[in-house]
C-alpha positions as CSV (number, residue, x, y, z in Angstrom):
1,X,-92.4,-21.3,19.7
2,X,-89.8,-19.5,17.5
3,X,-90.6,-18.8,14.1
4,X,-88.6,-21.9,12.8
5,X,-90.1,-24.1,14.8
6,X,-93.7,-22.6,13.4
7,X,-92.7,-23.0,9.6
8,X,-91.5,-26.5,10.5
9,X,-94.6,-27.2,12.2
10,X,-96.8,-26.2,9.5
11,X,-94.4,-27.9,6.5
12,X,-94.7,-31.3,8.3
13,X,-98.5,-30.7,8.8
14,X,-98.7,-29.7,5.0
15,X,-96.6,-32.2,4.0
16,X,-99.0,-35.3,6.2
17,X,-102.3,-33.6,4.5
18,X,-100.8,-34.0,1.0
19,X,-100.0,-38.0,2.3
20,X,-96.0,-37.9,2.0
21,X,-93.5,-39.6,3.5
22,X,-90.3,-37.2,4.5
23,X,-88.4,-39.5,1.4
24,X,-91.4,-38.7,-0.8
25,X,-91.3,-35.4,-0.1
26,X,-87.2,-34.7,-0.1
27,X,-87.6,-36.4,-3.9
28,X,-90.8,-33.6,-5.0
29,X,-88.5,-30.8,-3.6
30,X,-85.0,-31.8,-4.1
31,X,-84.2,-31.3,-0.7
32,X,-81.9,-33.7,1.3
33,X,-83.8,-36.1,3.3
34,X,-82.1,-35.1,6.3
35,X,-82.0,-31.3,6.0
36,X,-86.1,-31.6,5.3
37,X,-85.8,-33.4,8.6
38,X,-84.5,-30.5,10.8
39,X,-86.3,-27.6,8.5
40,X,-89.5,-29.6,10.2
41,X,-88.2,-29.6,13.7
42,X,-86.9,-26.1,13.6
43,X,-83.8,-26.9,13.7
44,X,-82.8,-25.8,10.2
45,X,-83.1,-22.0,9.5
46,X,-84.3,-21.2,5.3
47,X,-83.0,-18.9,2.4
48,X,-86.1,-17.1,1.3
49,X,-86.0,-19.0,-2.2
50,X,-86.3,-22.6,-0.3
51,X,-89.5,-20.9,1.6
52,X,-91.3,-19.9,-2.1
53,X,-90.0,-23.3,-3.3
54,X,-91.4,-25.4,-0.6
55,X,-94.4,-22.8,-0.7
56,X,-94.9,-23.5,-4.3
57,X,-94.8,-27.3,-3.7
58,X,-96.9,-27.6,-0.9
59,X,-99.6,-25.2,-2.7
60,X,-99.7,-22.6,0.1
61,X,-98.5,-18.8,0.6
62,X,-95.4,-18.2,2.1
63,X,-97.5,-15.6,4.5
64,X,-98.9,-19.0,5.8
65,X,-95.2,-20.7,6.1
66,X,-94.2,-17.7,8.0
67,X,-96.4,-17.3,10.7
68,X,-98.2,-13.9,8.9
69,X,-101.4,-15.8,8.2
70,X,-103.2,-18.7,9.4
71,X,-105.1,-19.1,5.5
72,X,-102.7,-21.3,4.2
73,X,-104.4,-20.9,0.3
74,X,-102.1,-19.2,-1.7
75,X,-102.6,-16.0,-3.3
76,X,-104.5,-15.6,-6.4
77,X,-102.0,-14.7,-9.4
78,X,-103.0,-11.1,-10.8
79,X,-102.4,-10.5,-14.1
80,X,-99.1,-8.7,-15.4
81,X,-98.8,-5.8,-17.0
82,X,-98.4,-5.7,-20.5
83,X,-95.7,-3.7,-22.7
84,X,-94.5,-2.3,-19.7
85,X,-97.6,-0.3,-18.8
86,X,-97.7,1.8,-15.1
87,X,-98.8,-0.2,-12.0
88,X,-101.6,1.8,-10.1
């Protein structure tokens, strides 16, 4: 299975826990019905901002979408730093 086809996969399986239709879902995202339709079958290849959009919709980390992980929880947000104080 080709990476695509993986993301795909796990969108539509997202999408069926979260109990939407492909129209349901198209409306949440603002994706056209019928390009949601091949980004499930693999057909459709993704700009990263659609995968963090869909991501962020589907409440799961894009490592998950992507094949990097098979915990699909998303990552806990860490706290920026304030007044443009030094990162580790």
């Amino acid at each position: 299975m080709t990476l695509r086809q993986i993301c795909g996969e796990r969108i539509r399986r997202r999408r069926m826990a979260l109990g939407w239709t492909q129209q349901e879902f198209a409306k949440v995202t603002g994706i056209p019905y019928p390009t949601l339709s091949r980004i499930e079958h693999g057909e459709q290849s993704m700009h990263y901002e659609r995968v963090v959009a869909l991501a962020d919709v589907l409440d799961v980390s894009t490592d998950y979408l992507l094949n990097r992980t098979d915990d699909p929880a998303p990552p806990k947000k860490c706290p920026r730093p304030r007044n443009g104080a030094a990162v580790g």
